[in-house]
C-alpha positions in Angstrom: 0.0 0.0 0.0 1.2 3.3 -0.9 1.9 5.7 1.8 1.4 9.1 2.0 4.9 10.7 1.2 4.4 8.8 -2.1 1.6 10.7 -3.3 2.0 14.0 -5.0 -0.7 15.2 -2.8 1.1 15.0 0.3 4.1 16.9 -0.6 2.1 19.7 -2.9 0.1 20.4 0.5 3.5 20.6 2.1 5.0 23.2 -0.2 1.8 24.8 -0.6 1.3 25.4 3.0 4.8 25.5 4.4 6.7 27.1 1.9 10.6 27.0 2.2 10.3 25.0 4.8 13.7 24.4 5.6 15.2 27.7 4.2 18.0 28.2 2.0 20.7 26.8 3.5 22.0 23.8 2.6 22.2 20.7 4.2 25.7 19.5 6.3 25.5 16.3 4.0 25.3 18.7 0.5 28.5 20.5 2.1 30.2 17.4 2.6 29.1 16.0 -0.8 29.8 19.0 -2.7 33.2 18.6 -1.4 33.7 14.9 -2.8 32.4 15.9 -5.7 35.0 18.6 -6.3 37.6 16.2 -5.4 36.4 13.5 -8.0 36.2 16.4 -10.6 32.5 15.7 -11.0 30.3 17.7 -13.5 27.1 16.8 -14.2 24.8 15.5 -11.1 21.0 14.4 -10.6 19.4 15.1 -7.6 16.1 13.2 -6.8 13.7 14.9 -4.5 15.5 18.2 -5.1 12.6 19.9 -3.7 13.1 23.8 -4.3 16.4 23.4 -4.7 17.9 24.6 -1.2 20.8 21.7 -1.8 21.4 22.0 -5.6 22.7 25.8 -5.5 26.0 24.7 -3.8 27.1 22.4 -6.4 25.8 24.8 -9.2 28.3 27.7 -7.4 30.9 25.0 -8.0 30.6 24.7 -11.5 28.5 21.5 -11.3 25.4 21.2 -13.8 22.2 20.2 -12.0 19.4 18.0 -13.3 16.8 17.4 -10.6 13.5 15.3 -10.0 10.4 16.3 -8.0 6.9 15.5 -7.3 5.7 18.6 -6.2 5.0 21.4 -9.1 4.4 23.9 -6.1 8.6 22.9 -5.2 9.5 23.5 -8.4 7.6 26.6 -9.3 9.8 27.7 -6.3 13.1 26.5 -7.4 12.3 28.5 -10.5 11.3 31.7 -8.8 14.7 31.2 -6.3 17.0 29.8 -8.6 16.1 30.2 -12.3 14.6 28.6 -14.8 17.5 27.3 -16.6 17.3 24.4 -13.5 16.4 21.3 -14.9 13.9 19.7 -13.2 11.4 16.8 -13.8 7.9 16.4 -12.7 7.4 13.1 -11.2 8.1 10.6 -8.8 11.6 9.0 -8.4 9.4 5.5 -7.9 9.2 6.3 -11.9 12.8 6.4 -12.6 14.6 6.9 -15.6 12.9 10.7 -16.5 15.7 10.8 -19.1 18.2 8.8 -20.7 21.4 10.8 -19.5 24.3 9.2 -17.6 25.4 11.3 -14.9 28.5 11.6 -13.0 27.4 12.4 -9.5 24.2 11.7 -7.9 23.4 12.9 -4.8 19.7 11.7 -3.0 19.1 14.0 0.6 16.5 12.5 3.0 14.6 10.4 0.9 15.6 6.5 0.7 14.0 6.2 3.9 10.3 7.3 3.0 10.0 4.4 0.4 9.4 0.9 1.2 11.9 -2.1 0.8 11.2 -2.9 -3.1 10.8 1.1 -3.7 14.4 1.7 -2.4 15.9 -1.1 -4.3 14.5 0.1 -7.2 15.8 3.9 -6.4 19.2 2.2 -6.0 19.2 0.3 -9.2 17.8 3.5 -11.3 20.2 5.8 -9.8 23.4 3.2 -10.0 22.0 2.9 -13.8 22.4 6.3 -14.6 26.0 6.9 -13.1 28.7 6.6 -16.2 31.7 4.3 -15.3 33.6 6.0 -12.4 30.5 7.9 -11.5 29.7 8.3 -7.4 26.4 8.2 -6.2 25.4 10.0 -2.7 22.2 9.0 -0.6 21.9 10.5 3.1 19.8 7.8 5.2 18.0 8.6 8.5 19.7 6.1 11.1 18.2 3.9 14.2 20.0 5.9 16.6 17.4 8.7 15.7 14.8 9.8 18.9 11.7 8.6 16.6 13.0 5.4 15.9 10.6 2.5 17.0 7.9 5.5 18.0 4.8 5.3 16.4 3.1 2.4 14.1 5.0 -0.4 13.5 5.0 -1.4 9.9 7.7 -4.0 9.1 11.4 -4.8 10.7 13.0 -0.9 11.1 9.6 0.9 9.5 7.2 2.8 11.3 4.6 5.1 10.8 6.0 7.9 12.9 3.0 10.9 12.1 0.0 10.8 10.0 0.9 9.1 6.7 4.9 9.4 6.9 6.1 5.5 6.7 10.2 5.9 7.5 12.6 3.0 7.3 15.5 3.3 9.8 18.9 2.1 8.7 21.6 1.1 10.5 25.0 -0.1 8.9 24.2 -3.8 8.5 21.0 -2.9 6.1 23.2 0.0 4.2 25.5 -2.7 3.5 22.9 -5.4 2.5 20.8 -2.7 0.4 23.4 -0.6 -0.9 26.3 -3.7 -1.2 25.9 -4.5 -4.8 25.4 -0.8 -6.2 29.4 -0.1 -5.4 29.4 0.6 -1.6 32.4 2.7 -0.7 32.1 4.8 2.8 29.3 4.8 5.4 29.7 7.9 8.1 27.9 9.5 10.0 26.4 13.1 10.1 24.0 14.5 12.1 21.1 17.4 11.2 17.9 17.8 12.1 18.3 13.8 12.6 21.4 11.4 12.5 21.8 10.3 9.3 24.5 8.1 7.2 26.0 9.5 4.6 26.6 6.5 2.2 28.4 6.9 -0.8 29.2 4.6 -3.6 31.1 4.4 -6.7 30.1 2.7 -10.3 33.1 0.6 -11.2 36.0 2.5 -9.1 
């Protein structure tokens, strides 16, 4: 059964109502991937769930051409108004990966993985890992079990619950990183902590 955060709906009423949510800062983990990026002399990136864009401006300052992917149109009417229109940005939902047939160098997925359920984020995996060109890194921050709402809520399956009304999160910790994330070129797991502690996994096609 589909859950909430999978429907357009939800997140349009988010954007609608709550605006820029999180502001216009990025995230620790863009930082941190922005700066991995540089240092692998990566160009071109995709960001699913780019949102209005708060986390695609850093790379774009770094001379790094952004391709995005969102659900809501309210999001991206936003990223538009905020960050120009000459941001790429599909209309959809990543569950409906490939939205173009371009191989990307960098890929870089912020707070997301963990909304979708199992067969959802091996798919995500597999699209995204698809996409890279050979050498290519792909980034995907994950909330982890050592977060205060793990276990709260509705249970749903082993490490998902239903934390608030509609929001299904799975909760990784490094054994089920390396069991989902193994075969797509799993290269670092750390740590990182924002408004939650999350793993910032990173993997490389073929390096």
């Amino acid at each position: 059964m589909m859950n909430e955060t999978e429907k357009p709906e939800f997140w349009e009423k988010s954007f609608v109502e709550k605006q820029e949510m999180w502001g216009f800062e990025p995230s620790k983990s863009a930082v941190l991937t922005k700066d991995f990026f540089v240092e692998k002399s990566v160009k071109k990136i995709l960001i699913p769930g780019i949102g209005y864009g708060r986390n695609a401006q850093i790379f774009r300052e770094n001379g790094i051409a952004v391709t995005g992917i969102e659900i809501s149109k309210t999001a991206i009417e936003m990223a538009g108004k905020h960050y120009g229109t000459d941001l790429t940005i599909y209309h959809g939902s990543v569950i409906d990966m490939p939205f173009d047939q371009n191989q990307y160098d960098g890929i870089f997925c912020y707070a997301l993985i963990h909304l979708l359920d199992s067969s959802e984020r091996k798919k995500l995996i597999a699209d995204c890992y698809n996409q890279l060109i050979d050498n290519g890194y792909m980034v995907f921050t994950a909330i982890s079990k050592e977060a205060p709402t793990y276990g709260q809520g509705k249970f749903i399956s082993k490490d998902r619950y239903e934390i608030f009304d509609g929001v299904n999160m799975f909760f990784y910790d490094r054994k089920s990183i390396s069991a989902e994330f193994g075969e797509a070129g799993l290269l670092e797991i750390t740590e990182v902590t924002e408004n939650y502690p999350f793993f910032l996994v990173k993997c490389s096609k073929g390096d």
